[in-house]
DOFIBA-820766 format. One record per residue (C-alpha): residue number from 0; residue in one letter; x negated, y negated, z. Coordinates in nm, 2 decimals, padded with zeros to 4 digits. Layout:
BEGIN
+-----+---------+--------+--------+--------+
| num | residuo |   east |  north |     up |
+-----+---------+--------+--------+--------+
| NUM |       A |      X |      Y |      Z |
...
+-----+---------+--------+--------+--------+
***
This chain:
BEGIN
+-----+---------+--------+--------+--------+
| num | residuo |   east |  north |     up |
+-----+---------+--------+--------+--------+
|   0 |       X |  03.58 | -03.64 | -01.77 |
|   1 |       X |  03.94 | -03.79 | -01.87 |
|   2 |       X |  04.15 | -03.76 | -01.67 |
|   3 |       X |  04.52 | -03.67 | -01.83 |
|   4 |       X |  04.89 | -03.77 | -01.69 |
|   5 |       X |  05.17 | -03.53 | -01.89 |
|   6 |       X |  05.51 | -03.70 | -01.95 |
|   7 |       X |  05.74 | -03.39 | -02.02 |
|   8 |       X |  05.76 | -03.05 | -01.90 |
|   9 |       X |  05.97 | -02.88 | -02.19 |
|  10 |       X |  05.88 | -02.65 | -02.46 |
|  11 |       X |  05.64 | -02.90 | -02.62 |
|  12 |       X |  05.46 | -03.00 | -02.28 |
|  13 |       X |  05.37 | -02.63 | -02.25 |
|  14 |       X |  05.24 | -02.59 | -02.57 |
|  15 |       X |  05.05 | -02.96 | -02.52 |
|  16 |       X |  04.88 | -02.82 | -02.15 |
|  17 |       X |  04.82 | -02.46 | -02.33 |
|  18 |       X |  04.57 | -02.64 | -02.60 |
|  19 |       X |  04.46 | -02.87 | -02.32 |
|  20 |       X |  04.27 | -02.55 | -02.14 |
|  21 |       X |  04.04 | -02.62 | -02.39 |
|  22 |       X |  03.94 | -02.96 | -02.43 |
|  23 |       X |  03.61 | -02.96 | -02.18 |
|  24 |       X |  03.57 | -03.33 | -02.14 |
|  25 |       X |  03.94 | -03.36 | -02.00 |
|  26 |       X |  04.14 | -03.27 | -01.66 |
|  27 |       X |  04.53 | -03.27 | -01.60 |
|  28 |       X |  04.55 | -03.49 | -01.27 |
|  29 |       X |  04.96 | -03.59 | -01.29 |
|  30 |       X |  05.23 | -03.44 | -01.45 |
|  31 |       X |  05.60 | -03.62 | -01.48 |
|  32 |       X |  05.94 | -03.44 | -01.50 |
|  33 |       X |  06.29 | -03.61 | -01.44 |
|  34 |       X |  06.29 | -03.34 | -01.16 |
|  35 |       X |  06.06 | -03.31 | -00.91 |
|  36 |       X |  06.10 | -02.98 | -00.83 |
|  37 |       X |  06.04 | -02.89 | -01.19 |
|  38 |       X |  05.75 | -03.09 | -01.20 |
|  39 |       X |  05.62 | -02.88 | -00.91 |
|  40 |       X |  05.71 | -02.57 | -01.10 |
|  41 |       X |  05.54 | -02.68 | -01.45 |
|  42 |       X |  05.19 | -02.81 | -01.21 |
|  43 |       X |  05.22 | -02.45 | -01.07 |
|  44 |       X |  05.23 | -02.26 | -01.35 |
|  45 |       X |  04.97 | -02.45 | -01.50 |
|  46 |       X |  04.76 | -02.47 | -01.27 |
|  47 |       X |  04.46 | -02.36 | -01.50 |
|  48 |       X |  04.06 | -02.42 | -01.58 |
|  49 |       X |  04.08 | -02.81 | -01.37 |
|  50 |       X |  04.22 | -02.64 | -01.06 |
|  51 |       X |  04.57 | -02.78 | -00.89 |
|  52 |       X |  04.70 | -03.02 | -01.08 |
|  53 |       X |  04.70 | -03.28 | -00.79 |
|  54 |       X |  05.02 | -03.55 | -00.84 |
|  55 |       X |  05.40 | -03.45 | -00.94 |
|  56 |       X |  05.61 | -03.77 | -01.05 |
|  57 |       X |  05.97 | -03.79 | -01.14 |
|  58 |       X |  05.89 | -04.18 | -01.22 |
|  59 |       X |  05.73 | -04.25 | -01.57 |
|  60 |       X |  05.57 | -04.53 | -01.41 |
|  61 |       X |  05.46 | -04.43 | -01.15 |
|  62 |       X |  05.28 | -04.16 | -01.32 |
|  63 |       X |  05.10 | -04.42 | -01.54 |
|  64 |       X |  05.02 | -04.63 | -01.23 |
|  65 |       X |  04.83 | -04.35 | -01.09 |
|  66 |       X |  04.46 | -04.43 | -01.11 |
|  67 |       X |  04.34 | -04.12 | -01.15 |
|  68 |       X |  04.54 | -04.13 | -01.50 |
|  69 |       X |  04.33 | -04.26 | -01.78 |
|  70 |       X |  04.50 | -04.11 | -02.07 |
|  71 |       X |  04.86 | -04.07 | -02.07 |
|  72 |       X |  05.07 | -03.78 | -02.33 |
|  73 |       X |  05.41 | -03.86 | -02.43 |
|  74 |       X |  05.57 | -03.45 | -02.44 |
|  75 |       X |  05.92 | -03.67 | -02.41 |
|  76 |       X |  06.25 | -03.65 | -02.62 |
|  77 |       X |  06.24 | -03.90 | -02.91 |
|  78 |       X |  06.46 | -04.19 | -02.77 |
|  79 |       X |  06.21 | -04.19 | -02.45 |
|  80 |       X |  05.89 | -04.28 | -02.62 |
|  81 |       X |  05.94 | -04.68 | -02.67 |
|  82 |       X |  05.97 | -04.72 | -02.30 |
|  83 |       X |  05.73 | -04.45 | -02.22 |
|  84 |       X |  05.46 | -04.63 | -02.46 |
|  85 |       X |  05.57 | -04.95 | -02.28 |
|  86 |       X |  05.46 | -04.86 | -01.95 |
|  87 |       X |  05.19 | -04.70 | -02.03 |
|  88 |       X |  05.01 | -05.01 | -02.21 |
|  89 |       X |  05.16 | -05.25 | -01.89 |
|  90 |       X |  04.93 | -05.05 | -01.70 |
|  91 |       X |  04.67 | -05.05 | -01.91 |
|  92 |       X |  04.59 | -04.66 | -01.99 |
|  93 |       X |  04.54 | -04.49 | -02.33 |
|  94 |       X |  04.85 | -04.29 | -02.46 |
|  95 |       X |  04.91 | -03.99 | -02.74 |
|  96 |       X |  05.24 | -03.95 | -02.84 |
|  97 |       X |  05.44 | -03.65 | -02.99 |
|  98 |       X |  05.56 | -03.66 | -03.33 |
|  99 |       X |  05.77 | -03.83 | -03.46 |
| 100 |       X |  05.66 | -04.14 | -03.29 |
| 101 |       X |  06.02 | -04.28 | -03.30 |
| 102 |       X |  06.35 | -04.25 | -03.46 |
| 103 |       X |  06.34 | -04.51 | -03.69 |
| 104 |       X |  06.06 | -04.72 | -03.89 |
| 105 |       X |  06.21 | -05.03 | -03.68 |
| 106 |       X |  06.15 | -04.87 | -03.34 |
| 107 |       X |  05.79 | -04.71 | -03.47 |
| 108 |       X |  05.70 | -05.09 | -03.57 |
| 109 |       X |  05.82 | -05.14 | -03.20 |
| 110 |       X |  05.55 | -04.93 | -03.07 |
| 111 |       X |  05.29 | -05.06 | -03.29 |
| 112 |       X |  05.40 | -05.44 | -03.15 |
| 113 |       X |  05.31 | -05.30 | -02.83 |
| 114 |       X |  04.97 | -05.14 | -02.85 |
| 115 |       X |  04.86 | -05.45 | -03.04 |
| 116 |       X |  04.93 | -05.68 | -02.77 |
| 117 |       X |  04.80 | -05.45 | -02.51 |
| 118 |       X |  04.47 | -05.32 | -02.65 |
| 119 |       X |  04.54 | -04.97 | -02.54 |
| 120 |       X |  04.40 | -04.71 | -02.72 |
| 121 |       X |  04.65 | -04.46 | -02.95 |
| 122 |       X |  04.69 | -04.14 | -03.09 |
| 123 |       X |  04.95 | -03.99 | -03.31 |
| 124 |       X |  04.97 | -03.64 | -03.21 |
| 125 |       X |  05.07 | -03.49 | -03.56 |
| 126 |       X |  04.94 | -03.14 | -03.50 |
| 127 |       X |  04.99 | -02.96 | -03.84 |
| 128 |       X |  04.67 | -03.14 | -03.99 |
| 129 |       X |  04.43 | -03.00 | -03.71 |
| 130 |       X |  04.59 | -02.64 | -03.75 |
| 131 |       X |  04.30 | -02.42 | -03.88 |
| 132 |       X |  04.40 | -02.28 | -04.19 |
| 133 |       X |  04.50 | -02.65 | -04.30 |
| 134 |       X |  04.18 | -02.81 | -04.20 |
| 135 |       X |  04.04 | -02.50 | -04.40 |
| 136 |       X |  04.26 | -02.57 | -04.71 |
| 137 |       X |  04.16 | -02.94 | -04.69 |
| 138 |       X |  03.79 | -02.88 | -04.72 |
| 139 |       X |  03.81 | -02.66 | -05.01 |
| 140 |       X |  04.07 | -02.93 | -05.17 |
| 141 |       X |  03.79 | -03.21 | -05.09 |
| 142 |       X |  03.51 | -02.99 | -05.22 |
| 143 |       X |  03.71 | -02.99 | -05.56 |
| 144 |       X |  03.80 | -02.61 | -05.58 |
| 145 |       X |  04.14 | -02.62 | -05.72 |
| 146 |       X |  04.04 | -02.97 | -05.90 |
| 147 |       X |  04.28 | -03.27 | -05.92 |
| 148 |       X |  04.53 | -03.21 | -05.65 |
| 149 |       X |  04.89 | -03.25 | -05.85 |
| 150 |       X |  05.16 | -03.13 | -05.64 |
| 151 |       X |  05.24 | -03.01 | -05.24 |
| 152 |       X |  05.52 | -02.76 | -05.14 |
| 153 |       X |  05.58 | -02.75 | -04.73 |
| 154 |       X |  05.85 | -02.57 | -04.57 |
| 155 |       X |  05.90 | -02.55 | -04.20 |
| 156 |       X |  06.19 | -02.35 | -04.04 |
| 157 |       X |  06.32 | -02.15 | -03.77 |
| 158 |       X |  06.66 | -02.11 | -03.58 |
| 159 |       X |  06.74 | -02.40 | -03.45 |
| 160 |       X |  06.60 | -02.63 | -03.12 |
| 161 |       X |  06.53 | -02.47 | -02.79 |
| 162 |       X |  06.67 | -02.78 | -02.56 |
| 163 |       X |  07.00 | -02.95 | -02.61 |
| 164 |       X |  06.90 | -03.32 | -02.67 |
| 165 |       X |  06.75 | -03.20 | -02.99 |
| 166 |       X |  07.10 | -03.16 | -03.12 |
| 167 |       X |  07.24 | -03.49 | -03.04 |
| 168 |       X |  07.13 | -03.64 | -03.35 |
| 169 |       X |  07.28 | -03.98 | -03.24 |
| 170 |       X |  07.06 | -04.01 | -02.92 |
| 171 |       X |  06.77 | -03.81 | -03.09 |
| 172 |       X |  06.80 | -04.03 | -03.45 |
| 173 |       X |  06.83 | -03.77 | -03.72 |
| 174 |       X |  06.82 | -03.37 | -03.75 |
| 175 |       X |  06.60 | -03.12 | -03.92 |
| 176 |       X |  06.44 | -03.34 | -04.13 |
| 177 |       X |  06.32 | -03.59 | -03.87 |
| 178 |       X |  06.20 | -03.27 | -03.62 |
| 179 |       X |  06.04 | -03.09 | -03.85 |
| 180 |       X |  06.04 | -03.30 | -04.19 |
| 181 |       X |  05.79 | -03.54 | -04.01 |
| 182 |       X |  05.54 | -03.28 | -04.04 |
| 183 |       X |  05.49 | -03.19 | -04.34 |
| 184 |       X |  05.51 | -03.54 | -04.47 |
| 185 |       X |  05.25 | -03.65 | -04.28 |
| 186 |       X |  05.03 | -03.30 | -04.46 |
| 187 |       X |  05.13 | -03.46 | -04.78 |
| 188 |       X |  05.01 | -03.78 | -04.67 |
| 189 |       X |  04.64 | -03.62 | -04.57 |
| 190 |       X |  04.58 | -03.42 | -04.87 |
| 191 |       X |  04.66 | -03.67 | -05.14 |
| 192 |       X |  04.52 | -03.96 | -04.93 |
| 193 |       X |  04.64 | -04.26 | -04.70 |
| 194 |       X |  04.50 | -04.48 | -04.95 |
| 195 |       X |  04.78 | -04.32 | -05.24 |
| 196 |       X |  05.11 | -04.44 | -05.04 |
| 197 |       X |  05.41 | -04.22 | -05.11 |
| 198 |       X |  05.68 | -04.51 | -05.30 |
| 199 |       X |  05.98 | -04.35 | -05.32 |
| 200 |       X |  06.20 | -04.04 | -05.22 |
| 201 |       X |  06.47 | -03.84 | -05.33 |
| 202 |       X |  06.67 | -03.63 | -05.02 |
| 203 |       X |  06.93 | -03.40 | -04.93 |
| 204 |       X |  07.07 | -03.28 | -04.63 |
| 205 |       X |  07.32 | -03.11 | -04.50 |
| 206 |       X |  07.48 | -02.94 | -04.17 |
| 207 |       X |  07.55 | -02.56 | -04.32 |
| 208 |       X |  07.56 | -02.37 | -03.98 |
| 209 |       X |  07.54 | -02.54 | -03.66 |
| 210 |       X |  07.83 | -02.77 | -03.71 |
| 211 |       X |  07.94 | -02.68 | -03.38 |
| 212 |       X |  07.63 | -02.82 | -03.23 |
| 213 |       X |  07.48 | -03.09 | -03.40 |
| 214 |       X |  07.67 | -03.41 | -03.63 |
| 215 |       X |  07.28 | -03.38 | -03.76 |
| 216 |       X |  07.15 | -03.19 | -04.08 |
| 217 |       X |  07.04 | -02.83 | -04.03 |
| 218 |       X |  06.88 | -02.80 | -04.38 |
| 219 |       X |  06.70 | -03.06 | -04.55 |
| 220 |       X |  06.47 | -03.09 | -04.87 |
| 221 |       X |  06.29 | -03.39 | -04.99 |
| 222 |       X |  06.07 | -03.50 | -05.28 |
| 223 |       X |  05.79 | -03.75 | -05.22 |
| 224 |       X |  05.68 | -03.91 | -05.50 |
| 225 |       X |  05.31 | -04.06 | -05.43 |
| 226 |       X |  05.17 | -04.42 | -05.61 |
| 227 |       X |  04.94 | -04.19 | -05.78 |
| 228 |       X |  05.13 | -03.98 | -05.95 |
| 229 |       X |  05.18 | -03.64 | -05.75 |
| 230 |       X |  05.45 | -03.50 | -05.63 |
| 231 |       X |  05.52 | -03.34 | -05.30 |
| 232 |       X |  05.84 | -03.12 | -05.20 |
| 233 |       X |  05.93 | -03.10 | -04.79 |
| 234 |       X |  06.19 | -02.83 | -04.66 |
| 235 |       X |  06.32 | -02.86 | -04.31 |
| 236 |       X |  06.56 | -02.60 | -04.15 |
| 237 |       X |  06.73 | -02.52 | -03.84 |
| 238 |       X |  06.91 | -02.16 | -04.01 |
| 239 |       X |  06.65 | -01.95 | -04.04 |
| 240 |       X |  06.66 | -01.64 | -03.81 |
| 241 |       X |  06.32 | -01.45 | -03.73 |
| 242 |       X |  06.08 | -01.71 | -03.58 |
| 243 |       X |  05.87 | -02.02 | -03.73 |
| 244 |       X |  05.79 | -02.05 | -04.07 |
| 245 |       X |  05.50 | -02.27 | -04.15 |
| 246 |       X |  05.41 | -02.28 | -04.52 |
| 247 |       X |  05.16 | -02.49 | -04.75 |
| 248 |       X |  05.13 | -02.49 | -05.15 |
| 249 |       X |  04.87 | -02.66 | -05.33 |
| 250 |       X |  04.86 | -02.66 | -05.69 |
| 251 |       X |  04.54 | -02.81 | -05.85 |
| 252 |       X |  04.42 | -02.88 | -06.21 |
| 253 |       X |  04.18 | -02.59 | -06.13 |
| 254 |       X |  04.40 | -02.33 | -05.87 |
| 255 |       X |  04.60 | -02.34 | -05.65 |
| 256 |       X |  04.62 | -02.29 | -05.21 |
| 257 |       X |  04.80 | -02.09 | -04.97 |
| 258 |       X |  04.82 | -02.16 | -04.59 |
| 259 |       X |  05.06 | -01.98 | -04.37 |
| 260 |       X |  05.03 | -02.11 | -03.99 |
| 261 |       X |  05.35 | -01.83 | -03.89 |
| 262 |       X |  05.13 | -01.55 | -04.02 |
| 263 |       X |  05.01 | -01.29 | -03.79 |
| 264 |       X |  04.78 | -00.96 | -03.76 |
| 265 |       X |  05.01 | -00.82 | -03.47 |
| 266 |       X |  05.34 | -00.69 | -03.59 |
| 267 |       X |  05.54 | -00.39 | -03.48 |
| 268 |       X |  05.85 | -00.22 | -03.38 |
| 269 |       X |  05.93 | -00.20 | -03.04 |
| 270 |       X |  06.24 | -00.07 | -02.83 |
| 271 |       X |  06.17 | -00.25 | -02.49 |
| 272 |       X |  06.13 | -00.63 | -02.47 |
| 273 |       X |  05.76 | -00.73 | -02.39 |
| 274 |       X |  05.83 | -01.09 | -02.26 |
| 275 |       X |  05.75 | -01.40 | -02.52 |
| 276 |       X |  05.62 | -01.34 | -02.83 |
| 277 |       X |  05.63 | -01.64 | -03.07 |
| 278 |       X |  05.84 | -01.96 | -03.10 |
| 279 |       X |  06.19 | -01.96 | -03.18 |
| 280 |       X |  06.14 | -01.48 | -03.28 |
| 281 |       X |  06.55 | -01.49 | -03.23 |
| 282 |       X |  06.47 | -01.10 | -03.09 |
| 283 |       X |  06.32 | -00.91 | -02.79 |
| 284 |       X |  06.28 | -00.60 | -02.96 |
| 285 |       X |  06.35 | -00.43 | -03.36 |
| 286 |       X |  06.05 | -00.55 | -03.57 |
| 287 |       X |  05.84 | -00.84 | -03.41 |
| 288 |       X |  05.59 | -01.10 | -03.56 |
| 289 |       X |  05.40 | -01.22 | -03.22 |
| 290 |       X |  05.15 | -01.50 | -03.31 |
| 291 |       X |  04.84 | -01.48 | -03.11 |
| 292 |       X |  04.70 | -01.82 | -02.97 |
| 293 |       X |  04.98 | -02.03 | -03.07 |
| 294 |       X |  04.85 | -02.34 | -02.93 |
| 295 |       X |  04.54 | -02.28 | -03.13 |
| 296 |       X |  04.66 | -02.16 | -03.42 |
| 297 |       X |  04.90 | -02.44 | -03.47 |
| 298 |       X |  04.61 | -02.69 | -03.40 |
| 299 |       X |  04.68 | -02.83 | -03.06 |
| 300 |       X |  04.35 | -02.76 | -02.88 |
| 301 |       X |  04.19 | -02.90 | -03.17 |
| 302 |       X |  04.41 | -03.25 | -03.23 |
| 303 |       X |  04.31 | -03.33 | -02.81 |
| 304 |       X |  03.96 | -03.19 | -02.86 |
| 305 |       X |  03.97 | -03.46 | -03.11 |
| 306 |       X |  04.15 | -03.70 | -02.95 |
| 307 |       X |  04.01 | -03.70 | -02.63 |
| 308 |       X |  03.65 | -03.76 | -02.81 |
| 309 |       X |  03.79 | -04.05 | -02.96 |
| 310 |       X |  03.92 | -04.15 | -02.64 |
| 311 |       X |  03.60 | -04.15 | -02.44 |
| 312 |       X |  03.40 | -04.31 | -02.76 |
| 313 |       X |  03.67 | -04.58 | -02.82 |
| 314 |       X |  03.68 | -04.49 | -03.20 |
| 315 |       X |  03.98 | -04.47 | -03.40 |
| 316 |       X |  04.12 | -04.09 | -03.41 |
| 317 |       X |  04.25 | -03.92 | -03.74 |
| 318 |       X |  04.62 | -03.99 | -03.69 |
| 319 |       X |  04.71 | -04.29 | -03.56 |
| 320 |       X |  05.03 | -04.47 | -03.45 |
| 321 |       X |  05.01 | -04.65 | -03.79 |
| 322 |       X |  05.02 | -04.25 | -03.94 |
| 323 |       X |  05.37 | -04.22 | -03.71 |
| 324 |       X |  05.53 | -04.55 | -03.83 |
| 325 |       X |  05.47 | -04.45 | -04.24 |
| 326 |       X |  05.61 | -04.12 | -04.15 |
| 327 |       X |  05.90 | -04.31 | -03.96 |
| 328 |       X |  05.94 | -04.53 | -04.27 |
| 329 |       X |  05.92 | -04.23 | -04.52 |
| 330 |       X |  06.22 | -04.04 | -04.34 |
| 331 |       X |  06.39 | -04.37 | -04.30 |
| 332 |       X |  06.44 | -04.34 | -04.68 |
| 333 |       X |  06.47 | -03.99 | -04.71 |
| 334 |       X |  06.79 | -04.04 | -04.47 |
| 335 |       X |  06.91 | -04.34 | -04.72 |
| 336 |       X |  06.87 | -04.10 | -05.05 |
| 337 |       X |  07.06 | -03.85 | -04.81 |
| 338 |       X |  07.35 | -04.14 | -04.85 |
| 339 |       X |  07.32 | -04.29 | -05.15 |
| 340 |       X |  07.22 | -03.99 | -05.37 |
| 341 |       X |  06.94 | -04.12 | -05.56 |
| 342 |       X |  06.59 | -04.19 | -05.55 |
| 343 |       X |  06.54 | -04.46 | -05.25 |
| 344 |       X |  06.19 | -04.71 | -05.22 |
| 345 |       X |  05.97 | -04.64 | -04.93 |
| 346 |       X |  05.97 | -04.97 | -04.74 |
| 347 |       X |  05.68 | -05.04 | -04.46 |
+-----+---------+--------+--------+--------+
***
């Protein structure tokens, strides 16, 4: 049984502890919050198939001191996760980090720096590839059903972020693109293969509604242009009202794929709010699209079923903090075509 020490208590750490109720071979025995009386909130209300979660921290540290942590999750803003990597590897435990791993290619390298000369054990926790429709899609693309795969279409969108630091794009290193872009760059890299390294990009961005929140892009679109030939197209918004959208598009020699991770078999009108009923819905009541299960439907139980396997085997996940550093690298570029106009070189 590993046992697991949360750094985070947001939006994401919620989701992260909801797909952990179903990872068998693991326990939550520390959670971390800059507050300690909301990290004594977040181990109540969580308090779930391992029983009281038994040590609140509002020290990183001292959290990844605890010896009781083997495995520590990053669930932390983007500018926190050199230093939260950093102290996990001085003392010695295995980490998962959200996505993106870092702002920047530079500080991703960072990160790698220090897992090599630590020996810890790492995992890039890029959920969209373990989402179930996409693993789905993937199979029948590696069985050969639609053929050669030529080209990749991926939007993600909703409203805009749920907690303020994600629109200091300064402190937090870039806007949509970089929350949401990373993504669906990183599905473009699985389906047409690690192996086939995206060269260059062409990008643009731009801030069309939340100017009053964010110096940051709120709409983004970028083409990926892979060493093989295909072509993949990313869309990344913060404007869209009515809840996540989560879309794939795979054209083949031989057909062509759907996936939709925001669809849902429970929809309705309703005149009195229910309570939550999907990430980012922008409305209580009127027509509502409630997703069922999101922490399995967007792949979380399955990336730290996988992970924590991995973990206890010592074997090399799926995504890996080399997977978060391309990505970091690929955005780094999209951010100079954003600049310069034209097609920029992916540099790693």
């Amino acid at each position: 049984m590993v046992g697991i020490g949360m750094l985070g208590s947001g939006f994401i750490g919620d989701q992260y502890v909801d797909g952990l109720q179903d990872v068998r071979n693991a326990t939550l025995v520390a959670n971390y919050s800059r507050s300690m009386a909301r990290a004594v909130e977040f181990a109540a209300k969580w308090s779930g198939p391992w029983g009281t979660i038994p040590a609140q921290y509002d020290d990183v540290e001292a959290l990844c001191a605890d010896p009781a942590v083997e495995l520590v999750i990053i669930a932390l803003p983007n500018e926190a996760h050199v230093e939260a990597v950093r102290l996990a590897a001085k003392h010695g435990k295995g980490v998962i980090c959200t996505k993106p791993l870092a702002r920047t290619g530079a500080e991703a390298r960072e990160i790698l720096d220090i897992v090599a000369e630590s020996g810890i054990w790492s995992a890039y926790a890029e959920c969209s590839v373990f989402s179930p429709n996409v693993v789905k899609a993937y199979e029948m693309v590696a069985a050969g059903g639609i053929g050669d795969l030529l080209t990749m279409r991926a939007r993600e969108g909703h409203s805009g972020p749920h907690a303020p630091h994600f629109w200091d794009a300064e402190t937090a290193g870039g806007g949509a693109l970089l929350d949401m872009g990373c993504h669906t760059i990183e599905s473009a890299r699985h389906f047409f293969g690690k192996a086939n390294p995206i060269t260059e990009v062409w990008a643009w961005g731009a801030t069309l509604v939340h100017g009053d929140k964010t110096t940051g892009e709120d709409t983004a679109v970028a083409m990926l242009k892979f060493a093989g030939g295909q072509m993949a197209t990313v869309e990344s918004s913060w404007i869209e009202k009515g809840g996540m959208q989560l879309r794939h598009e795979f054209v083949g020699s031989a057909g062509r794929l759907v996936t939709d991770s925001s669809a849902t078999p429970v929809w309705g009108f309703i005149q009195n709010p229910v309570g939550y009923l999907v990430e980012k819905s922008d409305a209580e009541t009127g027509w509502v699209y409630p997703v069922p299960e999101e922490a399995r439907a967007y792949g979380f139980s399955q990336q730290f079923r996988h992970f924590v396997t991995a973990f206890e085997a010592g074997a090399t996940p799926n995504e890996t903090f080399e997977d978060g550093y391309i990505v970091n690298c690929v955005l780094d570029a999209c951010y100079r075509s954003m600049a310069s106009g034209v097609w920029e070189p992916v540099r790693t």
